[in-house]
C-alpha positions in Angstrom: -49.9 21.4 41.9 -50.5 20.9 38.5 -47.7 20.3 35.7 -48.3 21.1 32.2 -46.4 19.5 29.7 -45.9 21.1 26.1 -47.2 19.3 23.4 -44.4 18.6 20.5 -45.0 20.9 17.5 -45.9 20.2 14.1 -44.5 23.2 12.7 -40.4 22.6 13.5 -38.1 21.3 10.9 -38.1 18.2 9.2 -35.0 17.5 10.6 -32.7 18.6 13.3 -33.4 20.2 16.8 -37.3 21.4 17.3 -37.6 25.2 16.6 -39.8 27.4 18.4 -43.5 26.8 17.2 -44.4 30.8 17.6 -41.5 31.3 14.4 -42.9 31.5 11.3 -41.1 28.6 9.0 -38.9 31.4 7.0 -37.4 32.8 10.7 -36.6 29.0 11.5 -33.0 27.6 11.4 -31.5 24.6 10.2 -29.7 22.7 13.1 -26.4 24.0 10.7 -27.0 27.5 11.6 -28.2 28.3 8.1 -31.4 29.9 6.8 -33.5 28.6 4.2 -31.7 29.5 1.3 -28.1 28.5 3.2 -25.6 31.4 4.2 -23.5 33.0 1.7 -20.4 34.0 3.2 -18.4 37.6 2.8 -15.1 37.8 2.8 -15.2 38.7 6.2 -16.4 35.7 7.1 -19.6 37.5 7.8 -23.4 36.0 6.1 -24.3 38.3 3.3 -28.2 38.8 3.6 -30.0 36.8 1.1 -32.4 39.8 0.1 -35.9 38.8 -1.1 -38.8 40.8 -1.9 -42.2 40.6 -2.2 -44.6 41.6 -5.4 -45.6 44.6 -3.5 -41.8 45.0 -2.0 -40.5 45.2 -5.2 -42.9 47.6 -6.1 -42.5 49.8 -3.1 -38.5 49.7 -3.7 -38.5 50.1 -7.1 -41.5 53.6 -6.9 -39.7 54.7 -3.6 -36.1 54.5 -5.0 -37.0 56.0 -8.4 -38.9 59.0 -6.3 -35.8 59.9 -3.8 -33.9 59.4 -7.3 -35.9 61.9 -9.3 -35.8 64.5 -6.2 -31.8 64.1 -5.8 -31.7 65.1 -9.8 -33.8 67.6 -9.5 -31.6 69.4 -7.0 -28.3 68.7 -7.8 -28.8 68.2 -11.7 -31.4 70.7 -12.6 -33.6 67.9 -13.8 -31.1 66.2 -15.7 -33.3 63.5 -18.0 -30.4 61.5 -18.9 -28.7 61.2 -15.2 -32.4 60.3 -14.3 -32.5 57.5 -17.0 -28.7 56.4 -15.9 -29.5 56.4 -12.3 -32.7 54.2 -13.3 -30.6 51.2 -14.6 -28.9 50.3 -11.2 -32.7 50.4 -9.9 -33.9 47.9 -12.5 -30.9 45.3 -12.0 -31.7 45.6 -8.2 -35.2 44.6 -8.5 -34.3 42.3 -10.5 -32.5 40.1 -8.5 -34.2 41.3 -5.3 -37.6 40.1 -5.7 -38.4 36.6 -4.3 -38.6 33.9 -7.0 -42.4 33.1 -6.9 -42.9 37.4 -7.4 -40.1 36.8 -10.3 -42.3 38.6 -12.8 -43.6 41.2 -11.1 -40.5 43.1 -11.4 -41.1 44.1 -15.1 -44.3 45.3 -14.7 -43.2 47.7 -11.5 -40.6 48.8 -13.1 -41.7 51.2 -15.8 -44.5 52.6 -13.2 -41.7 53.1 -11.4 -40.1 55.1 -13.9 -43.3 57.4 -14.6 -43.4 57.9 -10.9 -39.7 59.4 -10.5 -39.4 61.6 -13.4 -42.2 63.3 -11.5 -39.8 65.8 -9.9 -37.8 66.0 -12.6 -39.8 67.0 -15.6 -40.3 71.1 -15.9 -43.4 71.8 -14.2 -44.6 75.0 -15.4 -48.5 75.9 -15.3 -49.6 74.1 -12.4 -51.4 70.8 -13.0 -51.2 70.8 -16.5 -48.1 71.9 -17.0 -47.1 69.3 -15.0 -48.9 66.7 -16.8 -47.5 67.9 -20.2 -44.4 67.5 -18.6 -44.5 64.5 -17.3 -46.3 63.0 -20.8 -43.6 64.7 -22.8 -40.4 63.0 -20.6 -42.1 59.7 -21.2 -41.8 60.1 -24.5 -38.5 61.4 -25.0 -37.2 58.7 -22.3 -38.8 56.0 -23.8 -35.2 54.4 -24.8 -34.0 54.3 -21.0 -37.5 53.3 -19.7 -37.4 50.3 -22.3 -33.4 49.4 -22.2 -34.5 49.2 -17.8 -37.4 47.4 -18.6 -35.4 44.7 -21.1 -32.8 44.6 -18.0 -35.2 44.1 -15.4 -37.1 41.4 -17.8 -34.2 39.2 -18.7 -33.1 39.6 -15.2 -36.2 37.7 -13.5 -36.7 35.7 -17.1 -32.9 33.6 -16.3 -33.6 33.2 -12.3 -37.1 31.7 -13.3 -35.4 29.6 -16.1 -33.2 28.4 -13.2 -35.7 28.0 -10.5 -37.8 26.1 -12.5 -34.9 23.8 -13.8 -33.7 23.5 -9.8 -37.7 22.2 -8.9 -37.6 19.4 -11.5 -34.3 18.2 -10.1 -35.2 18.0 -6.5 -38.2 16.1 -7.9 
C-alpha cells in the first residue's frame, strides 16, 4: 500500500495554525478566532458582521433597495415624492459604509442611478411609455434636492473612510 502525504500549503496564514488550502484567504481565520478585519463585539457578546460590498454589490443593494422602496411608496403612500426622497437617505448612508474600501468610490456614482431607478414606481404613469418617461424626467427634476443632499451623503461618507484607509496604509508601512 501506498501512503500519500500532503504537501504543506502556501496559501495558510502568515502565522498561526495552517488553514485549509481549498479556503479562499478572506474565509481564513486567525489562530485568535478573528476574521480579517478582527471581530467587533455586540453587546451580547455576539460578533457583529463586518459588512463589505463589492462595486457591483453596492450597486445591486443600493438599485434593488431603492426599487422595493419606490414600490412600498407607491402602495402605501400613493407615490409620495418626499417619503421616496426621505426613505432614500438611510439607503445612501448604508452604501456608504457598506461598500469595501478599495470599491470606496463607487458608491456615489450608484447612488443617483439608484435613485432614477426607484422613483420608477412612484412617478404618475399615465400614457403608457411616454407618459411614463415624462414622469419619470419630471420627478428627477423636481427631486433633484434629495437626489443631490443623498449623493453629498453617500460622497462624504466613502470620501472620510478613504481619508482613513489611506492614512492607516502609510502607517503599517
Amino acid at each position: 500500500m501506498e501512503q500519500h502525504r500532503s504537501r504543506p500549503s502556501h496559501n495558510g496564514p502568515r502565522r498561526g495554525t495552517p488553514q485549509p488550502a481549498h479556503l479562499p484567504s478572506q474565509a481564513r481565520r486567525r489562530p485568535g478566532g478573528e476574521g480579517r478585519y478582527g471581530a467587533r463585539q455586540a453587546r451580547g457578546g455576539r460578533p457583529l458582521p463586518n459588512l463589505r460590498l463589492t462595486g457591483l454589490g453596492c450597486g445591486l443593494f443600493c438599485t434593488v433597495a431603492m426599487f422595493l422602496l419606490g414600490c412600498l411608496d407607491s402602495v402605501l403612500f400613493g407615490g409620495a415624492l418626499t417619503v421616496y426622497g426621505v426613505l432614500f437617505l438611510p439607503v445612501c448612508v448604508l452604501t456608504g459604509l457598506w461598500v469595501r474600501a478599495g470599491d470606496v468610490l463607487s458608491a456615489p456614482v450608484v447612488v443617483p442611478i439608484a435613485f432614477a431607478v426607484g422613483l420608477v414606481p412612484v412617478v404618475d404613469g399615465g400614457g403608457g411609455l411616454l407618459g411614463r418617461l415624462m414622469g419619470l424626467f419630471t420627478g428627477l427634476a423636481t427631486q433633484a434636492g434629495w437626489l443631490y443632499c443623498g449623493t453629498l451623503l453617500a460622497g462624504v461618507i466613502v470620501l472620510v473612510r478613504r481619508v482613513r484607509w489611506v492614512r492607516q496604509r502609510r502607517r503599517r508601512i
